[in-house]
C-alpha positions as CSV (number, residue, x, y, z in Angstrom):
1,X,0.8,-0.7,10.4
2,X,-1.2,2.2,10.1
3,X,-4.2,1.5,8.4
4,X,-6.9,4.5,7.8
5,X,-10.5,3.6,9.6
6,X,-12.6,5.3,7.4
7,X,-11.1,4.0,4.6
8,X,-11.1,0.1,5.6
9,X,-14.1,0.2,7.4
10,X,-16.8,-2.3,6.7
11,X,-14.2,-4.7,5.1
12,X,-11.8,-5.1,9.1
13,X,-12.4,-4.7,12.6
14,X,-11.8,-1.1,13.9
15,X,-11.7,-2.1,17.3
16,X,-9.1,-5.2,16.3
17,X,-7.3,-2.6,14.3
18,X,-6.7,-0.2,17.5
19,X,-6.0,-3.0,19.8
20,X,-5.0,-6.7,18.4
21,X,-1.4,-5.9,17.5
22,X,-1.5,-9.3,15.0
23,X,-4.4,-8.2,13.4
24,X,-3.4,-5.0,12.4
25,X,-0.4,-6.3,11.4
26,X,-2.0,-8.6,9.1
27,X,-4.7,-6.6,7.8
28,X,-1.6,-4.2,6.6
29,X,0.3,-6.7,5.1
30,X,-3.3,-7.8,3.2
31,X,-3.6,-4.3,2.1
32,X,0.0,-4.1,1.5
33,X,0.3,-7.2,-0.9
34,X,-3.5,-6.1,-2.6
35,X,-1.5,-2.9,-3.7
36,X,1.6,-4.7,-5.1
37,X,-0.7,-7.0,-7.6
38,X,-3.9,-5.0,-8.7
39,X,-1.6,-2.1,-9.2
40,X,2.4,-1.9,-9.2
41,X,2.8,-5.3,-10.6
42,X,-0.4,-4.4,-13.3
43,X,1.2,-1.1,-14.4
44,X,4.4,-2.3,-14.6
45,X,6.8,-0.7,-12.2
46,X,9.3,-3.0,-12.5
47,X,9.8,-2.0,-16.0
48,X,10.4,1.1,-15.1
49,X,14.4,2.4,-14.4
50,X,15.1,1.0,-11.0
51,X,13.5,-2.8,-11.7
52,X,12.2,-5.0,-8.9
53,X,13.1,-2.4,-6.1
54,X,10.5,0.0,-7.8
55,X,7.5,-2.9,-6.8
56,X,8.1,-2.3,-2.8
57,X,8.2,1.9,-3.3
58,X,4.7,2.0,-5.8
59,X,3.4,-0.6,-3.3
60,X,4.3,1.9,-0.4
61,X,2.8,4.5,-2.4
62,X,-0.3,3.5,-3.1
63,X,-0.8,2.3,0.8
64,X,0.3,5.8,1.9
65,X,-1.8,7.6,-0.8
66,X,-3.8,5.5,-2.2
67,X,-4.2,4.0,-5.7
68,X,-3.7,6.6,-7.3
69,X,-0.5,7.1,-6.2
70,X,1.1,4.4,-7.7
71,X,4.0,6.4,-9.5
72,X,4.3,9.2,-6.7
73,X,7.6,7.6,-5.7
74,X,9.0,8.7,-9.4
75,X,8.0,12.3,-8.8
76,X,11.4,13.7,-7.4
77,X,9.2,17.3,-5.9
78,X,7.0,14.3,-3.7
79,X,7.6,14.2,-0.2
């Protein structure tokens, strides 16, 4: 998982991040799952046209870009 330092710090371990393989990969699946139910699940991107397979890509957007970027994965210019 790639999780961003100054973003997440004060709330994990930067040095556990950079070295503790387990840790950061459950720090990123915390982060990951936070993303799906404050804000894919909330703003209902399984209603949208693609169902329950649109939950994984607003999740993945919001942990690449951050909240904000819930719906990038509907924008068909985003990279």
């Amino acid at each position: 998982m790639q999780i961003n330092e100054k973003v997440w710090r004060g709330f994990y371990d930067i040095q556990k991040l950079r070295w503790d393989i387990a840790y950061n990969s459950r720090t990123g699946s915390e982060i990951l799952l936070n993303y799906l139910l404050k804000y894919a699940l909330k703003q209902g991107e399984n209603r949208q046209r693609g169902g329950l397979d649109n939950l994984a890509r607003a999740s993945y957007s919001a942990y690449n870009g951050g909240p904000a970027q819930v719906a990038r994965y509907r924008n068909p210019r985003a990279a």
